[in-house]
N, CA, C and O atoms as a Tinker XYZ file with bonds, in Angstrom:
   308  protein
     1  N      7.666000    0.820000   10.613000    73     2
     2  CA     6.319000    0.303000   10.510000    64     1     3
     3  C      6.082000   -0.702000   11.634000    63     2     4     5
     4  O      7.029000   -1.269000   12.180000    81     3
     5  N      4.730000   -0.932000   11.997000    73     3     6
     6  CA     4.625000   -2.092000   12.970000    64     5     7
     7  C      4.887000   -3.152000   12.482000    63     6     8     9
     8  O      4.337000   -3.664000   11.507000    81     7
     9  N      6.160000   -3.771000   13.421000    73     7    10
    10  CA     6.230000   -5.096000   13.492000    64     9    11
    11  C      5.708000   -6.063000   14.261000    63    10    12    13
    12  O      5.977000   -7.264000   14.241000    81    11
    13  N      4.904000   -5.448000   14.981000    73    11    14
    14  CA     3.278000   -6.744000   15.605000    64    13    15
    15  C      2.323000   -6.287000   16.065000    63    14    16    17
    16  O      2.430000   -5.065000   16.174000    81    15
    17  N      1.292000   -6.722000   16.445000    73    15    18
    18  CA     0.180000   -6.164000   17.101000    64    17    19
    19  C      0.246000   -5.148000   18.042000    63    18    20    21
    20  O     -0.444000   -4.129000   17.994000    81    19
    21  N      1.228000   -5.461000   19.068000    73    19    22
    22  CA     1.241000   -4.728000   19.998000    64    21    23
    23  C      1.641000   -2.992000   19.571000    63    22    24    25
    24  O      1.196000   -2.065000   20.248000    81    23
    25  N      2.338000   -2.822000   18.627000    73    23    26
    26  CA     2.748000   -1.644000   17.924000    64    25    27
    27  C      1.485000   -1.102000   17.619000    63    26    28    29
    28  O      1.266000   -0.040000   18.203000    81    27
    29  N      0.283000   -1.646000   16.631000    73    27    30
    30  CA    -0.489000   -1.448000   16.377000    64    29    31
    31  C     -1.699000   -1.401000   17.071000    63    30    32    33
    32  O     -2.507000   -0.550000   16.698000    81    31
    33  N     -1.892000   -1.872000   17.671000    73    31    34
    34  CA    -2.948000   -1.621000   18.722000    64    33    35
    35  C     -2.389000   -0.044000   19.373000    63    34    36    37
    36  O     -3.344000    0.619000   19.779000    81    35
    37  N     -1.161000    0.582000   19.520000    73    35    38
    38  CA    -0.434000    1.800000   20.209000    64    37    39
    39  C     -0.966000    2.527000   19.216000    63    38    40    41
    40  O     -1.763000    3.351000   19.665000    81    39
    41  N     -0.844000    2.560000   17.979000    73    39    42
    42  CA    -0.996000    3.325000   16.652000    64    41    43
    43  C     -2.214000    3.596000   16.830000    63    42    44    45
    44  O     -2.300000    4.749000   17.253000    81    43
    45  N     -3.645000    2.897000   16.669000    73    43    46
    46  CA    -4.555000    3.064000   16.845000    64    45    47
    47  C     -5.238000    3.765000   18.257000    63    46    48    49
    48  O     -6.301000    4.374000   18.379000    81    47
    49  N     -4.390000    3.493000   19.073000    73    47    50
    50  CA    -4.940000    4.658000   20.172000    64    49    51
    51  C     -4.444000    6.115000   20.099000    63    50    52    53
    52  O     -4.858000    6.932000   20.921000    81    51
    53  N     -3.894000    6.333000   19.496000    73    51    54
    54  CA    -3.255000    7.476000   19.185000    64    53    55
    55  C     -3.922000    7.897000   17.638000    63    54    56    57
    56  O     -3.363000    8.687000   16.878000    81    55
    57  N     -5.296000    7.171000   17.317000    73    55    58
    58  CA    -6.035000    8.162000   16.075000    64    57    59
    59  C     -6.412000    9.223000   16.645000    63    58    60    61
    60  O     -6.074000    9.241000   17.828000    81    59
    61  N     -6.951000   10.086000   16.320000    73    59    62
    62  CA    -7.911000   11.101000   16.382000    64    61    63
    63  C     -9.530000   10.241000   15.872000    63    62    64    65
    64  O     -9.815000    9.477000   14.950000    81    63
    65  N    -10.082000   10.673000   16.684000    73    63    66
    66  CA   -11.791000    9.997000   16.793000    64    65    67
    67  C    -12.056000   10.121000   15.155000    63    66    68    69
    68  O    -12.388000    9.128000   14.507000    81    67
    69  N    -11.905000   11.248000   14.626000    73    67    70
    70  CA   -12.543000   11.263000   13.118000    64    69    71
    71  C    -12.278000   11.169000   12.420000    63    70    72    73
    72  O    -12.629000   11.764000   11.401000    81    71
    73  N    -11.039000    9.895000   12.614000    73    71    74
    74  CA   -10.155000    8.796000   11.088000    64    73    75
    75  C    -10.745000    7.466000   11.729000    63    74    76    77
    76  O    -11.142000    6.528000   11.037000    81    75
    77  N    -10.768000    7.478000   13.347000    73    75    78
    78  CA   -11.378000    5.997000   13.094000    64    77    79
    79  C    -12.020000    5.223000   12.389000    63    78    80    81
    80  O    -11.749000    4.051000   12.647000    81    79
    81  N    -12.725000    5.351000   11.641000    73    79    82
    82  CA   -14.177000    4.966000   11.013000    64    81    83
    83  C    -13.091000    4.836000    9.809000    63    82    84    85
    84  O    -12.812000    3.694000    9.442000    81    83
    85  N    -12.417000    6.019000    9.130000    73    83    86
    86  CA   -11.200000    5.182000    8.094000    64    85    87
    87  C    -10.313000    4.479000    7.839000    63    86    88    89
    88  O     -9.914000    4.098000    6.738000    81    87
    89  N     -9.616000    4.068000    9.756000    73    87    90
    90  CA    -8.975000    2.921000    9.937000    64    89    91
    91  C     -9.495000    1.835000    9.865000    63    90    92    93
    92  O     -8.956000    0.815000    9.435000    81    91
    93  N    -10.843000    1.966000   10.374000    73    91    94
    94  CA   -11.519000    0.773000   10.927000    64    93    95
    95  C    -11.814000   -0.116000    9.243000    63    94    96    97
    96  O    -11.643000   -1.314000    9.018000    81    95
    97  N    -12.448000    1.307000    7.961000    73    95    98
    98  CA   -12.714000    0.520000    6.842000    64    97    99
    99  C    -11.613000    0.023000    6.520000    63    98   100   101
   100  O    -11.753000   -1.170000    6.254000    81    99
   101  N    -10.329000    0.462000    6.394000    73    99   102
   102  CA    -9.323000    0.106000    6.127000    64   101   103
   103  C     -8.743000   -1.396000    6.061000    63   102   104   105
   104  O     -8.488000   -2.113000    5.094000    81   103
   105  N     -8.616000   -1.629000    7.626000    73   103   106
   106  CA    -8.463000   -2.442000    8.100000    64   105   107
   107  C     -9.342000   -3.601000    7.885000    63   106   108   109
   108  O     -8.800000   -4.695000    8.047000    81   107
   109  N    -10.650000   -3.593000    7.536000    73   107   110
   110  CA   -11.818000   -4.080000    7.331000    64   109   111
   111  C    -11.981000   -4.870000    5.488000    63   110   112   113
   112  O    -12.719000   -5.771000    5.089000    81   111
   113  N    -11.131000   -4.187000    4.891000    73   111   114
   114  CA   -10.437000   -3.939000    3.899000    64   113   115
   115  C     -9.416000   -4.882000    3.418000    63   114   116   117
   116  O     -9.256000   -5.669000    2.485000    81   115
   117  N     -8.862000   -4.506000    4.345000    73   115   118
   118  CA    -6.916000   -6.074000    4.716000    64   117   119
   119  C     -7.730000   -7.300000    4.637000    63   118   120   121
   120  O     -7.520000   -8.211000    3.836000    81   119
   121  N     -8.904000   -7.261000    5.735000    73   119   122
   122  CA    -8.817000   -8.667000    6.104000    64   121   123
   123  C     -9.994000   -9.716000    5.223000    63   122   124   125
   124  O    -10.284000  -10.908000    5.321000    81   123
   125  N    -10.436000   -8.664000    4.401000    73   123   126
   126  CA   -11.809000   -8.871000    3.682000    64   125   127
   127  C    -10.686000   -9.520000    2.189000    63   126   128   129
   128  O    -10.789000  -10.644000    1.698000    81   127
   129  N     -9.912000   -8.677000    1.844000    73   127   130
   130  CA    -9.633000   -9.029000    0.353000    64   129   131
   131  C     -9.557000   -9.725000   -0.080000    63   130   132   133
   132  O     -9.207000  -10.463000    0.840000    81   131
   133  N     -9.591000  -10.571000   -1.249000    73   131   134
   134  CA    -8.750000  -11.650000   -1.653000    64   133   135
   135  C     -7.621000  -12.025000   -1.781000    63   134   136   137
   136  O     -6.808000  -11.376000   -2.439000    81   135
   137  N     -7.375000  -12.969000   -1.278000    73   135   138
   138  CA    -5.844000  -13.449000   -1.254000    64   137   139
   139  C     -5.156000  -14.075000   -2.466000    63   138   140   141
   140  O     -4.844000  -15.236000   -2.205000    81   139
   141  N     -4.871000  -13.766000   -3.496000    73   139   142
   142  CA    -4.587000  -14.385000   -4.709000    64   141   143
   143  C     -2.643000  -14.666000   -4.669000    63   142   144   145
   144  O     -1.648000  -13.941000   -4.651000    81   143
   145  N     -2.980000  -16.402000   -4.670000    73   143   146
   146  CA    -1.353000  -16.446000   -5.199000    64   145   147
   147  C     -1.246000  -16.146000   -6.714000    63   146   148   149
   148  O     -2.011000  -15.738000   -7.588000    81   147
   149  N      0.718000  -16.733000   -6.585000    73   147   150
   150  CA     1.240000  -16.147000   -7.964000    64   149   151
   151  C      0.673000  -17.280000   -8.823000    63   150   152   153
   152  O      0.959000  -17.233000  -10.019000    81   151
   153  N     -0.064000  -18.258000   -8.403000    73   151   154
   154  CA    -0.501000  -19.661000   -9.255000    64   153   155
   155  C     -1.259000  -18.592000  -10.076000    63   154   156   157
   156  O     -0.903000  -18.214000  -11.192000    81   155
   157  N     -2.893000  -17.920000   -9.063000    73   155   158
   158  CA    -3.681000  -17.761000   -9.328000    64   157   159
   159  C     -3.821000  -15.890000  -10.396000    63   158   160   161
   160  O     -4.813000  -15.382000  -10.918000    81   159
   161  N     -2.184000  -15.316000  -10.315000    73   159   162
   162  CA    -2.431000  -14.350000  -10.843000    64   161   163
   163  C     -1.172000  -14.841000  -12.108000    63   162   164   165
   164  O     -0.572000  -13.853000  -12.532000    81   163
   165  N     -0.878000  -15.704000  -12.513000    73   163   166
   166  CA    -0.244000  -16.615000  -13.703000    64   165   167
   167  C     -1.139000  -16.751000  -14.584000    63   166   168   169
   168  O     -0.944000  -16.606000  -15.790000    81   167
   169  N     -2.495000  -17.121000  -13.913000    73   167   170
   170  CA    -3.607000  -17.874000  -14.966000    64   169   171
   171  C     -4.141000  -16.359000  -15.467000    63   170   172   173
   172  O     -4.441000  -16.452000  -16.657000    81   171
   173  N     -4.342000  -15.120000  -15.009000    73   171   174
   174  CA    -4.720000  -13.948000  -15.645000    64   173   175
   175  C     -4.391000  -14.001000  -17.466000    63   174   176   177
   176  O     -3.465000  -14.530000  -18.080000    81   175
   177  N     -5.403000  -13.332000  -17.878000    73   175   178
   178  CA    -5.061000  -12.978000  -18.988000    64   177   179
   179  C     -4.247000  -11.632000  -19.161000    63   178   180   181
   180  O     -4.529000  -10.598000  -18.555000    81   179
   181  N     -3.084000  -11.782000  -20.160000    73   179   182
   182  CA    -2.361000  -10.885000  -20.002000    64   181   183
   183  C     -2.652000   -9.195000  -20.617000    63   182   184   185
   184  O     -3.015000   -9.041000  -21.783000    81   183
   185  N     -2.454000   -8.066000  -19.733000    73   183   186
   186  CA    -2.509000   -7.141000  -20.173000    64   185   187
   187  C     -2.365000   -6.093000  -21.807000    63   186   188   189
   188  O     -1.326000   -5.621000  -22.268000    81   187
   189  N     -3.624000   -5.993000  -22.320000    73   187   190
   190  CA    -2.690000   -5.616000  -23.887000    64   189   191
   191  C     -2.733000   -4.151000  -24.025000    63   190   192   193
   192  O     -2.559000   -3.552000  -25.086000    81   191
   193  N     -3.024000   -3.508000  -22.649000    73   191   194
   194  CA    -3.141000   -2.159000  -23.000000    64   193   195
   195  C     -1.578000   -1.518000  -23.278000    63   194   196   197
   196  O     -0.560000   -2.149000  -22.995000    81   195
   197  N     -1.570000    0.243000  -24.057000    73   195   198
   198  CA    -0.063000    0.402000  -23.939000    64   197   199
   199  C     -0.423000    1.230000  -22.746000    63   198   200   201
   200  O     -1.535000    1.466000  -22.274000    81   199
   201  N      0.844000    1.645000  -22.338000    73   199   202
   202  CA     1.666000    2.737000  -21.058000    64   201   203
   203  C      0.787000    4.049000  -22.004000    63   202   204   205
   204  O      0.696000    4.349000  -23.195000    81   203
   205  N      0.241000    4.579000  -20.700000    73   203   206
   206  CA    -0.167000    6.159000  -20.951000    64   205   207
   207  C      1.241000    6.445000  -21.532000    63   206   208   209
   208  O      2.119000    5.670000  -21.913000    81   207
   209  N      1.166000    8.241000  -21.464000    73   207   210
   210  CA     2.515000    9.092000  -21.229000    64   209   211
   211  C      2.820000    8.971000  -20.355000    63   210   212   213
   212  O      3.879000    8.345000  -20.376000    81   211
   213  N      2.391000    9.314000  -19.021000    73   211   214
   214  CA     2.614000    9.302000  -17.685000    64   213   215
   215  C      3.307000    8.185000  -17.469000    63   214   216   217
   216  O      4.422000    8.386000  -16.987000    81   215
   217  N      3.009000    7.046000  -17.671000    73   215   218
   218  CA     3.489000    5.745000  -17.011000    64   217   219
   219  C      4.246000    5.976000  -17.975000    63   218   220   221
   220  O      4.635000    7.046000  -17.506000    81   219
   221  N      4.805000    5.900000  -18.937000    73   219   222
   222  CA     6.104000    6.063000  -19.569000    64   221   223
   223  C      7.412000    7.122000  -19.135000    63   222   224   225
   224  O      8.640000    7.157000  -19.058000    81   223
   225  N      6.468000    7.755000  -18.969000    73   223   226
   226  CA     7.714000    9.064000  -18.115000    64   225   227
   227  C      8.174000    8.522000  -16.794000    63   226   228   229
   228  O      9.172000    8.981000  -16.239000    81   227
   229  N      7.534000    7.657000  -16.340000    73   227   230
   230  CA     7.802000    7.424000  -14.847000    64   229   231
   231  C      8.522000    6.181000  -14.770000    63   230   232   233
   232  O      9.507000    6.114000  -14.035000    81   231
   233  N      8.035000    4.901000  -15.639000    73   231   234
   234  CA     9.144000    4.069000  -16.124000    64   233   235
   235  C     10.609000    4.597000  -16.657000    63   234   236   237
   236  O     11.559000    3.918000  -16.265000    81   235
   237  N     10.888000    5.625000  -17.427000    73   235   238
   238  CA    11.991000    6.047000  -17.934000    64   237   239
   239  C     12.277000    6.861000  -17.190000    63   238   240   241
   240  O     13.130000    7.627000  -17.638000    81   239
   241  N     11.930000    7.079000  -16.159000    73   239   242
   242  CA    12.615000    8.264000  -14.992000    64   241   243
   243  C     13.793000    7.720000  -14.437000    63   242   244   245
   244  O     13.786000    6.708000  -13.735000    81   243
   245  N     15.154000    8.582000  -14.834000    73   243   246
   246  CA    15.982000    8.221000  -14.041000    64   245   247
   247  C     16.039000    7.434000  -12.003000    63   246   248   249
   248  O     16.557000    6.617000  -11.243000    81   247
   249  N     14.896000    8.707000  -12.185000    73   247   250
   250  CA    15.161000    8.886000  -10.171000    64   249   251
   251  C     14.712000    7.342000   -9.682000    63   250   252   253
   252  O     14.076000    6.543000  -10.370000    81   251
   253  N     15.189000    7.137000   -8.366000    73   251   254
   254  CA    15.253000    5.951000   -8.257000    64   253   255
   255  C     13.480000    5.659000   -7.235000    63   254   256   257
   256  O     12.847000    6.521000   -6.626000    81   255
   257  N     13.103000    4.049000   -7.410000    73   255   258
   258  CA    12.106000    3.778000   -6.373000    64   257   259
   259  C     12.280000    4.253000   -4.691000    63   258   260   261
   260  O     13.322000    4.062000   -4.063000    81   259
   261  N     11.282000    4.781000   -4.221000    73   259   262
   262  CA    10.937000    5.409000   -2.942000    64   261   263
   263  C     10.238000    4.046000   -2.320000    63   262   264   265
   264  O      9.604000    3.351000   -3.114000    81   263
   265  N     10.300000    3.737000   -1.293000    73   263   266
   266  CA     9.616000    2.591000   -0.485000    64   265   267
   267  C      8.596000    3.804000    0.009000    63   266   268   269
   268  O      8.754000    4.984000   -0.304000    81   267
   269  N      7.247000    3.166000    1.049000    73   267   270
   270  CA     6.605000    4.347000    2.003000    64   269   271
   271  C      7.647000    4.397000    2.759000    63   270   272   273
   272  O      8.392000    5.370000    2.877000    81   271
   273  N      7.765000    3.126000    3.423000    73   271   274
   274  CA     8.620000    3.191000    4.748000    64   273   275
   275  C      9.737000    4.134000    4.629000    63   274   276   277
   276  O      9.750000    5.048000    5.454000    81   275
   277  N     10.812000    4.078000    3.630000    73   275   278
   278  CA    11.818000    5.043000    3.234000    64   277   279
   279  C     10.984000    6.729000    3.182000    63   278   280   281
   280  O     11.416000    7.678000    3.836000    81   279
   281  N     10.068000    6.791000    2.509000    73   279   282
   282  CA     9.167000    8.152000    2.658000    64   281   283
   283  C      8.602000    8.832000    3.936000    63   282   284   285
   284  O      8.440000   10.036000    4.131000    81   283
   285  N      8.412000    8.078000    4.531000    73   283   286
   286  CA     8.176000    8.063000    6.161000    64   285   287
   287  C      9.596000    8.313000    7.080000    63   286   288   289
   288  O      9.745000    9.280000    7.826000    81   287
   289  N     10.269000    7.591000    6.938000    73   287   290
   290  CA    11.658000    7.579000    7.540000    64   289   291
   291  C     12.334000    9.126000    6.881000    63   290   292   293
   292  O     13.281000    9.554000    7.541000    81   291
   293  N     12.018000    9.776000    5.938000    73   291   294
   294  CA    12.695000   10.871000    5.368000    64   293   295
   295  C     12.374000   12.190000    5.579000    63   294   296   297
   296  O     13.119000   13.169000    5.592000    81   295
   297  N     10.942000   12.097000    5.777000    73   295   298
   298  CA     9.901000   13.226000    5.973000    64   297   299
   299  C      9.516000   13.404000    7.586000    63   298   300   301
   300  O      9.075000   14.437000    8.090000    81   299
   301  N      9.800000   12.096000    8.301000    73   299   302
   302  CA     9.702000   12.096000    9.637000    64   301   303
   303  C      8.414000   12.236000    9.941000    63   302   304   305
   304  O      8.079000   13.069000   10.783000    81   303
   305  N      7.216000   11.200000    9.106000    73   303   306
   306  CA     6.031000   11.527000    9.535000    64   305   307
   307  C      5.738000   10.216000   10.449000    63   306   308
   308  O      4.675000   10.116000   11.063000    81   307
């Protein structure tokens, strides 16, 4: 993954013209969000929903966590 601008600025010249506009929201996106610390996601009220099935099957899934970066690095994209 990029480790600084300069990587990224390379990445981005190398879009294709008709994702720009989805990098650009993207990115537009990063810098827009809110930044919430762990103070500010402590004070949340806590979740009382249960686990679908799905999220239960996937919590109790043996197989282990995938990073992207590891997914990327494997698939060679």
């Amino acid at each position: 993954m990029a480790k600084n601008k300069e990587e990224l600025y390379l990445l981005i010249d190398r879009l294709h013209e008709a994702d720009t506009k989805s990098a650009y929201d993207y990115l537009l996106f990063l810098i827009n969000r809110p930044k919430r610390t762990w103070e500010d996601i402590a004070k949340l009220t806590p979740d009382d929903e249960f686990l679908n099935e799905e999220e239960l099957r996937q919590l109790n899934s043996p197989d282990e966590y995938v990073s992207l970066e590891e997914a990327i690095d494997e698939y060679g994209i």
